[in-house]
Structures are given as structure tokens and as C-alpha cells.
Steps between C-alpha positions, in 0.01 A plus 500: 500500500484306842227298368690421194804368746261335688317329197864412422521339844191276478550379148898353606345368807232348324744329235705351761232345693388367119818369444499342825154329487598381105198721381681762285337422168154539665597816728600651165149368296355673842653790505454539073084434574540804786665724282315472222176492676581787699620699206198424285216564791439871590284403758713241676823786463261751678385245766845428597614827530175663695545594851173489521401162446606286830764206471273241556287557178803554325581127635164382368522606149853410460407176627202456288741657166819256538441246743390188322755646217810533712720258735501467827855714536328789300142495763709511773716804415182694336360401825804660686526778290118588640528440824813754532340758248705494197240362245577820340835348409374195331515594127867627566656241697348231223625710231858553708470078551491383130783778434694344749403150440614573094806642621558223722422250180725692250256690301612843370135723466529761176237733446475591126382835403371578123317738289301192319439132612823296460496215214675185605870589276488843689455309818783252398736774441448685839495178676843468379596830545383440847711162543834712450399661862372282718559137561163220577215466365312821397140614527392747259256746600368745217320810560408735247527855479435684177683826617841287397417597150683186418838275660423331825655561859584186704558501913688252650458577878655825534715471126285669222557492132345776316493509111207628469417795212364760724833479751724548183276779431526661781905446489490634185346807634721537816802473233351789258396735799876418639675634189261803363335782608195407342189343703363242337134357634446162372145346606 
């Protein structure tokens, strides 16, 4: 958990000396390449997080990776970020920055989770479903699961909206076992 708090730390740091400097919009492009990269590259996640592999070489290929790609704001704090030994944190403090950075900007993040791909009417309708709850501009993020059965669950930061089949199901079942006897197994 510390090194959540701490990737925390580093990303609001790093937004206020953005904001500072005027270079928000490409901090944030930065820290989008990082993430993505990161999340994308076994080899570059491993890398990172060996304690094997000395500081120095994890300078060089970070270098090499997102120099010529990044600002001058985002070298300097990968470079930092080295040089004190928190590399490791990298992928979480740019994912904790563009959080913070679309909080900051008024977006409202949604993750969408269905049994099947959504069409663009079902996406409509949860968008305005979704527009009753929060207020700014939303980004919808689906997922799918196929163990839904059908329905869709929606999180909103720590709010969740589940009308999904399998949880009214499983309701169903609670209520049935509640008032009988009986034991019902449903699969």
C-alpha cells in the first residue's frame, strides 16, 4: 500500500510542477505513452521491477524507450525516479497522474461491464443512465465478462450499479433459500 501512497505522492507533485511550467497537456501525452507502454511490454514491466538489474541500466533503457518521445519535465522525473530507486513505481504513478489530471479536468471515468460487446443505442442509454450520477464529461470504459449472463454493471469510483442477470440470480436465490426449507443449487 505505501507504494501506492507514494505513487500518489509523485503523480500530484508531478502535476503541479506541470501546471507550473505550462506543460500539462504534454505531461499527460507523457505519462499516457508510459502507461501504455509499460502495460503492453512484459519485458520493460519485469525490468523495472528486478532487483537484480542495477539502476543505471534501468536509466539506459528507459532513456533509449521514451526519451526522444517525452518532454523535458517527463526525462527529468524518470531520471529522478532512477536515481532514488523507485522505477518500480513508474507505471503506477503515470497511471495515478492521468487519473488525477482527468479529475482535475472534469472527466468522470465509467467502466462498463457486459455479457456481449455493447452496440452504440446500448451505449447511449447507459451513458445516460450514467449522466443522472455524475456531473463532467464521462469516459466510458467497457470490459466484458460473459459470466454476467446478460445486463451490465457500471463503477463510478467507488459507486457501482449492478443490473446484471447473474446478480438477480443470485438474489433470487438468497430470497428462495430465505423463505423455504428447500436447497436449491442453481449452476
Amino acid at each position: 500500500m505505501s507504494g501506492q501512497r507514494a505513487a500518489i505522492r509523485y503523480a500530484k507533485s508531478l502535476i503541479y510542477l506541470a501546471q507550473e511550467k505550462g506543460q500539462l497537456e504534454k505531461v499527460y501525452a507523457d505519462m499516457e505513452l508510459i502507461a501504455a507502454t509499460i502495460n503492453e511490454n512484459r519485458e520493460l514491466n519485469l525490468l523495472l521491477n528486478s532487483p537484480i538489474v542495477k539502476g543505471d541500466k534501468k536509466q539506459q533503457v528507459l532513456n533509449k524507450v521514451f526519451a526522444e518521445k517525452s518532454g523535458e519535465i517527463t526525462s527529468t522525473f524518470v531520471n529522478l525516479l532512477t536515481r532514488k530507486k523507485r522505477e518500480e513505481l513508474l507505471e503506477p504513478i503515470a497511471n495515478e497522474f492521468i487519473s488525477q489530471y482527468k479529475a482535475l479536468k472534469g472527466f468522470v471515468v465509467a467502466e462498463v461491464t457486459t455479457a456481449i460487446q455493447l452496440d452504440d443505442a446500448a451505449k447511449t442509454k447507459i451513458l445516460n443512465l450514467i449522466k443522472q450520477f455524475a456531473k463532467g464529461e464521462i469516459e466510458l470504459r467497457e470490459s466484458i465478462n460473459p459470466n454476467l449472463i446478460g445486463g451490465f454493471v457500471v463503477r463510478i469510483g467507488d459507486k457501482m450499479i449492478d443490473a446484471s442477470i447473474s446478480k438477480k440470480i443470485n438474489d433470487l436465490k438468497k430470497e428462495l433459500l430465505g423463505s423455504s426449507n428447500y436447497t436449491i443449487k442453481l449452476n
